[in-house]
C-alpha positions, 0 to 999 in steps of 0.5 A: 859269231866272230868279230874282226878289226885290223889296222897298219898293223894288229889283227884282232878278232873273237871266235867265241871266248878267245880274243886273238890279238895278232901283230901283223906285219910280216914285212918287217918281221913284225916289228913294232912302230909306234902305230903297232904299239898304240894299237895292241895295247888298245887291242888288250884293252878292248879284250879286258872290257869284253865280258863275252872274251874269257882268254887272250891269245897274242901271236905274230904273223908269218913263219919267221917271227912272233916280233923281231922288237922295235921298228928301229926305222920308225923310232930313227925317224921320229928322231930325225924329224924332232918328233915329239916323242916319248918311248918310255911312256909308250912302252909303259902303256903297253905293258900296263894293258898287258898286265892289267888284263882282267882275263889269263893271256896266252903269247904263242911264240911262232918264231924269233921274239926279240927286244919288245917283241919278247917283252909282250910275250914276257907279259903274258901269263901262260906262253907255248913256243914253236920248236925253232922259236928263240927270245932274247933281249939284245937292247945292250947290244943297241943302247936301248933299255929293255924297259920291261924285261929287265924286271921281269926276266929276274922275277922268271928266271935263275938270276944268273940266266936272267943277268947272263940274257940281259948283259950279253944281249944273246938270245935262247932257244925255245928248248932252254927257255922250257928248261928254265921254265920260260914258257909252258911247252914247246911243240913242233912249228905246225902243232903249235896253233892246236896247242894253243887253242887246246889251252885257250879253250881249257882256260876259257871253260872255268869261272871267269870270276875265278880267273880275274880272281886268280890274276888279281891275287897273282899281281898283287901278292907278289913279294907279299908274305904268306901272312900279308898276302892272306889278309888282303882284301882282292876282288872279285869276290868269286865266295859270294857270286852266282857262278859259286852256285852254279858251278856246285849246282853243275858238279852235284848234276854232273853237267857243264857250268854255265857261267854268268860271270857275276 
């Protein structure tokens, strides 16, 4: 079964547990206005509260560009016509969607990731880029802020390439961003919707509880001594679930789990 919604400008669809969250406008090189923004982060919303979607894929539409950033066209002319707006409040609801996601994220960089555009894909746990793809965050160069990738280009990245990105506003190829550990892998263009997929579903096929278990720890402990992190108490609690039973049972009968996710 597969359940299918768009608007102006995200895609969303299921195909069995992979949700598939894609910016589709392809005309502006998919950057984002303030509908696109509103809607994906509705979109991530909508795969967390889905207890049939076990993984999040985010792409863009087209060959040329996963999201060129911003539509600096929208945000004028919101500015022009007084509009009561508030971009960092916007901004913030997105990322939060992102982040608070309970299922592990995939961004599959199709092309040019810039200004937001690359802070989503920043957002996302894992990320595979086509070999002609590049990231940067060219917001000094506009007098905007990177809101979101100026905390977490320093927390991915050698501080000196993390400040020399964001000082310089110049962007990196795909292969220096997998030589610095950026994104997952880098695949020719026309192999990289299979190797997302082959990811996705190797993701989808384990514990869901083990997966929300994993993120929650992995957010909430960053910074954390070893000892502190330790002792805090995150849920789920995957030792006293059903699929702890299952999954023995599956291993001792050597079959394929099925997971309830409770």
């Amino acid at each position: 079964m597969v359940d299918q919604s768009a608007t102006d400008g995200v895609r969303y669809s299921v195909e069995g547990p992979v949700a598939r969250v894609t910016i589709d406008r392809p005309a502006r090189l998919n950057a984002l206005d303030r509908r696109a923004v509103a809607d994906l982060a509705d979109a991530f919303d909508r795969a967390s509260a889905d207890n049939d979607v076990r993984v999040v894929v985010l792409t863009g539409s087209g060959e040329r560009a996963f999201s060129v950033g911003a539509d600096l066209k929208d945000l004028a002319g919101a500015a022009a016509e007084d509009v009561d707006d508030n971009p960092r409040a916007r901004g913030i609801r997105l990322f939060e969607a992102i982040l608070l996601t309970e299922k592990p994220t995939i961004a599959a960089i199709n092309g040019l990731a810039l200004g937001v555009g690359c802070e989503v894909a920043l957002a996302c746990d894992m990320r595979l880029a086509a070999d002609d793809a590049s990231l940067g965050l060219p917001e000094a160069k506009l007098g905007l802020a990177a809101m979101f990738g100026s905390i977490a280009l320093p927390r991915l990245l050698p501080p000196a390439i993390a400040a020399r990105m964001l000082f310089t506003g110049e962007s990196i190829s795909a292969s220096e961003a997998l030589r610095w550990g950026l994104v997952n892998d880098v695949t020719p263009r026309e192999l990289l919707s299979g190797a997302v997929d082959e990811l996705a579903l190797a993701v989808a096929r384990n514990a869901p509880l083990s997966l929300a278990r994993f993120k929650n720890v992995w957010r909430q402990t960053h910074g954390l001594s070893y000892l502190d992190a330790l002792r805090l108490d995150v849920s789920p609690d995957p030792f006293i679930s059903a699929d702890r039973l299952e999954g023995m049972r599956a291993f001792l009968e050597k079959r394929p789990p099925r997971w309830i996710g409770r």
